[in-house]
C-alpha positions as CSV (number, residue, x, y, z in Angstrom):
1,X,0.8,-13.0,28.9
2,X,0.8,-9.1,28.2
3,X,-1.1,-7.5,26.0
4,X,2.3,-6.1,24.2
5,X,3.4,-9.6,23.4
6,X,-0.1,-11.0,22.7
7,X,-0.1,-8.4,20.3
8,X,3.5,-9.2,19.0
9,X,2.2,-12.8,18.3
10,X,-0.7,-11.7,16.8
11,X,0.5,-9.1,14.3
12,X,3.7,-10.2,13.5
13,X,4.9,-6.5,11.9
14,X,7.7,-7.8,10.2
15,X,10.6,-5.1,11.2
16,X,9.4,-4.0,14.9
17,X,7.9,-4.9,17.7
18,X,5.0,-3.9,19.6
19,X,5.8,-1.5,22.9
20,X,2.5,-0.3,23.8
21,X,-1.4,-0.4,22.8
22,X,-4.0,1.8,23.9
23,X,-7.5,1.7,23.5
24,X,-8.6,5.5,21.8
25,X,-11.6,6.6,20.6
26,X,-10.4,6.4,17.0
27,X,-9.3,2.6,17.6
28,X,-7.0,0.5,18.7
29,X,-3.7,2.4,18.4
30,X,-0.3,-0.2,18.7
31,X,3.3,1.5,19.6
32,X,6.4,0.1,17.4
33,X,9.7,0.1,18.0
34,X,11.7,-0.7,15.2
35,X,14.6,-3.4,15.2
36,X,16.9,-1.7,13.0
37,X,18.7,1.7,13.6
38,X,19.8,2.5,9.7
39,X,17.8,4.5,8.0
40,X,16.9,3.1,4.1
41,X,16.1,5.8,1.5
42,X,13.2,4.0,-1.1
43,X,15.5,3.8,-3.3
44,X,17.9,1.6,-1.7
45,X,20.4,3.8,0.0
46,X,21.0,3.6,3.7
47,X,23.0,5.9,6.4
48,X,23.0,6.2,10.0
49,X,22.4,10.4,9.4
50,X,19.0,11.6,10.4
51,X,17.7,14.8,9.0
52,X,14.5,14.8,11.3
53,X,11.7,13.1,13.0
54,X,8.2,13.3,13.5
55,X,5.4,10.3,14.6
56,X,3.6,8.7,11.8
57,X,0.3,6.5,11.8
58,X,-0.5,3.5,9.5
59,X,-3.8,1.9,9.4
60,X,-4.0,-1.8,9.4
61,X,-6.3,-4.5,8.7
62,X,-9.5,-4.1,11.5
63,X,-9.3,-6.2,15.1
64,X,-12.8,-6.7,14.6
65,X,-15.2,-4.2,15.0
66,X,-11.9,-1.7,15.6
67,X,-9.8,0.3,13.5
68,X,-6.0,-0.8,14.1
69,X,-3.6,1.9,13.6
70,X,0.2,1.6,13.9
71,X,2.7,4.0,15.5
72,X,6.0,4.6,15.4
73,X,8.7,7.3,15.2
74,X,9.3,8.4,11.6
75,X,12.7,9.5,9.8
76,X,13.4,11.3,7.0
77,X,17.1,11.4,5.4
78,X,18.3,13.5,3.1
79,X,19.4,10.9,0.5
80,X,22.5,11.0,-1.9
81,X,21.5,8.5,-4.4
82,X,17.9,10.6,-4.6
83,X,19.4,14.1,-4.2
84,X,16.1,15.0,-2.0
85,X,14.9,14.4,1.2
86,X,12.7,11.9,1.7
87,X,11.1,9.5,4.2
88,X,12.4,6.3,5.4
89,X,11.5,3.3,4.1
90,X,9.7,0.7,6.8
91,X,9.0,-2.9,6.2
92,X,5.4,-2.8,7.0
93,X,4.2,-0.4,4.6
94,X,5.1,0.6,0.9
95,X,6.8,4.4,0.2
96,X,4.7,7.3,0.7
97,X,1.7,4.9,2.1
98,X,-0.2,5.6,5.3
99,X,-1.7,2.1,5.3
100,X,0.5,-1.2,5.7
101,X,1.2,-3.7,3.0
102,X,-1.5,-6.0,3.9
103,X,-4.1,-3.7,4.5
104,X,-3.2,-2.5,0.7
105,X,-2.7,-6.4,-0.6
106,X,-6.6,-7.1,0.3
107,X,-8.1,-3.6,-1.1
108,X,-5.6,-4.5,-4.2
109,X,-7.3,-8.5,-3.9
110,X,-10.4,-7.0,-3.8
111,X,-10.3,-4.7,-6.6
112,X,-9.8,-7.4,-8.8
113,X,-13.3,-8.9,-8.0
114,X,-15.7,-6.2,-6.7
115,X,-16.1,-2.4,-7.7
116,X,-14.5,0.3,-6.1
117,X,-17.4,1.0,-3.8
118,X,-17.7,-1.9,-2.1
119,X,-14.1,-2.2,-1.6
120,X,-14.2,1.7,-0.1
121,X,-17.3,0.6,2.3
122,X,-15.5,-2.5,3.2
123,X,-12.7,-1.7,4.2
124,X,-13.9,1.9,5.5
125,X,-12.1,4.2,3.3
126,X,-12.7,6.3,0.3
127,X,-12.6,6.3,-3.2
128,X,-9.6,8.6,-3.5
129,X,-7.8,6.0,-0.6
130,X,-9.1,2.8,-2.6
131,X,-7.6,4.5,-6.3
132,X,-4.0,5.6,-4.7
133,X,-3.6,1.8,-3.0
134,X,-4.3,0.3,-6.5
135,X,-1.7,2.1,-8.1
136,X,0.8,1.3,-5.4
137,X,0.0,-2.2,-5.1
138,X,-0.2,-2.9,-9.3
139,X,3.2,-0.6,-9.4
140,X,4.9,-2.7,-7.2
141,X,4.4,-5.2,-9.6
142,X,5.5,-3.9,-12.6
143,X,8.6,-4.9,-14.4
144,X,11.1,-2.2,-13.4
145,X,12.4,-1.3,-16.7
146,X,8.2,-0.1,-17.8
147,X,7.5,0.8,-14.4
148,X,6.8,4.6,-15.4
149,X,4.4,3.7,-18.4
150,X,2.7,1.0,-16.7
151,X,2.2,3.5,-13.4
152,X,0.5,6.5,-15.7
153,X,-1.4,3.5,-17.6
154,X,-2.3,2.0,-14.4
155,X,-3.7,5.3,-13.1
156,X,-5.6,6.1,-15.9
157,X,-7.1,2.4,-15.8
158,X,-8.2,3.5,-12.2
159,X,-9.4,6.6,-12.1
160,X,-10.9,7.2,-16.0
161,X,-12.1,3.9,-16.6
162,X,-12.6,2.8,-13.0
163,X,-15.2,5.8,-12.5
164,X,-17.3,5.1,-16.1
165,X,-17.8,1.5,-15.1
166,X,-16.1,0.9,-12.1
167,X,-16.9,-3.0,-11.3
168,X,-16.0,-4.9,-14.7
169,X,-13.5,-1.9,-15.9
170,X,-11.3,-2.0,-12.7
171,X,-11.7,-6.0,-11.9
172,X,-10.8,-7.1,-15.7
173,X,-8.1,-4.8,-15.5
174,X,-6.6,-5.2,-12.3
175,X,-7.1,-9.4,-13.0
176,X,-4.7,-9.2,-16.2
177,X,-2.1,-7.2,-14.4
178,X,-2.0,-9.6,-11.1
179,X,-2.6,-12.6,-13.5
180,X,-0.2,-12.5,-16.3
181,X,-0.8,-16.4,-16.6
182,X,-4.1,-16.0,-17.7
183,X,-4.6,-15.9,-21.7
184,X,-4.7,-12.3,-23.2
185,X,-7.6,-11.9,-25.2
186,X,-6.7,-11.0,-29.1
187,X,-8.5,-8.2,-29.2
188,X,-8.8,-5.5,-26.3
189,X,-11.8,-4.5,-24.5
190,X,-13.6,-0.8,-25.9
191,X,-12.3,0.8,-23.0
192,X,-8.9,0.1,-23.0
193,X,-6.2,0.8,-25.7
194,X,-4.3,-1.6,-27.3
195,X,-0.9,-0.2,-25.4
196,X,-2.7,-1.0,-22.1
197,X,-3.2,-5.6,-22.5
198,X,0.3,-6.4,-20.8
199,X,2.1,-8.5,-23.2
């Protein structure tokens, strides 16, 4: 088996395939090629039009002992709908993220039950890194029509609250926004206002 398919199998990057891997001295570097040709704004809107290109990296999950980082040619397209130029949307990652969605879904699972530094030395990133996936990850979440509230909430929840007492501040938090199931308590913790306990 080659290593390009062994690593096709193994990944599975939804969206692309694997073309090359080399071994480099900052990791394990895998070359996509992507399996569709349209290019989709974030918003939704897609054209064939491309208004540049450039090669972008996105860190994955670790093989091991290695970083894994993914490469591929980027677009960008200058979006009607938007009214802005702006980069292509990719399966693997979330907008304006240089690490993929499941590298972000476990620092996201693991801010729910360990503070923020031992996320950061985890997954070997910083603090900064381990705030801005957060944000994405809970935003994602969020019912569209209080998605802009929620987002400024969420950030203030990371970085204010998440820096005074980062472990039970940040996983109490983060637990009632991924679990909506779980019972709200009636009244809300000292650090966080009352417009902040989802409903």
């Amino acid at each position: 088996m080659r290593v390009t398919a062994a690593f096709n199998r193994m990944l599975g990057i939804p969206g692309a395939v694997v073309v090359s891997v080399v071994f480099a001295p900052e990791g394990v570097v895998v070359g996509l090629r992507r399996r569709f040709r349209r290019l989709t704004c974030p918003c939704g809107w897609s054209t064939k039009a491309t208004y540049d290109r450039s090669v972008r990296r996105w860190r994955h999950l670790d093989l091991g002992a290695c970083r894994l980082l993914l490469e591929t040619e980027i677009r960008r397209v200058d979006c009607r709908a938007c009214k802005r130029v702006r980069t292509e949307a990719v399966p693997w990652a979330r907008p304006g993220a240089r690490h993929t969605r499941d590298f972000e879904d476990v620092a996201g699972f693991l801010a729910q039950r360990v503070d923020k530094t031992t996320v950061a030395t985890l997954l070997r990133v910083s603090w900064e890194t381990v705030a801005g996936i957060v944000v994405r990850v809970v935003a994602e979440a969020l019912d569209p029509a209080r998605r802009a509230c929620q987002v400024v909430c969420v950030r203030w929840l990371v970085h204010v609250v998440g820096a005074i007492r980062p472990g039970k501040a940040t996983a109490n938090a983060l637990s009632a926004w991924f679990h909506p199931q779980v019972p709200v308590p009636r009244s809300p913790p000292l650090w966080c206002p009352m417009f902040l306990i989802p409903r």
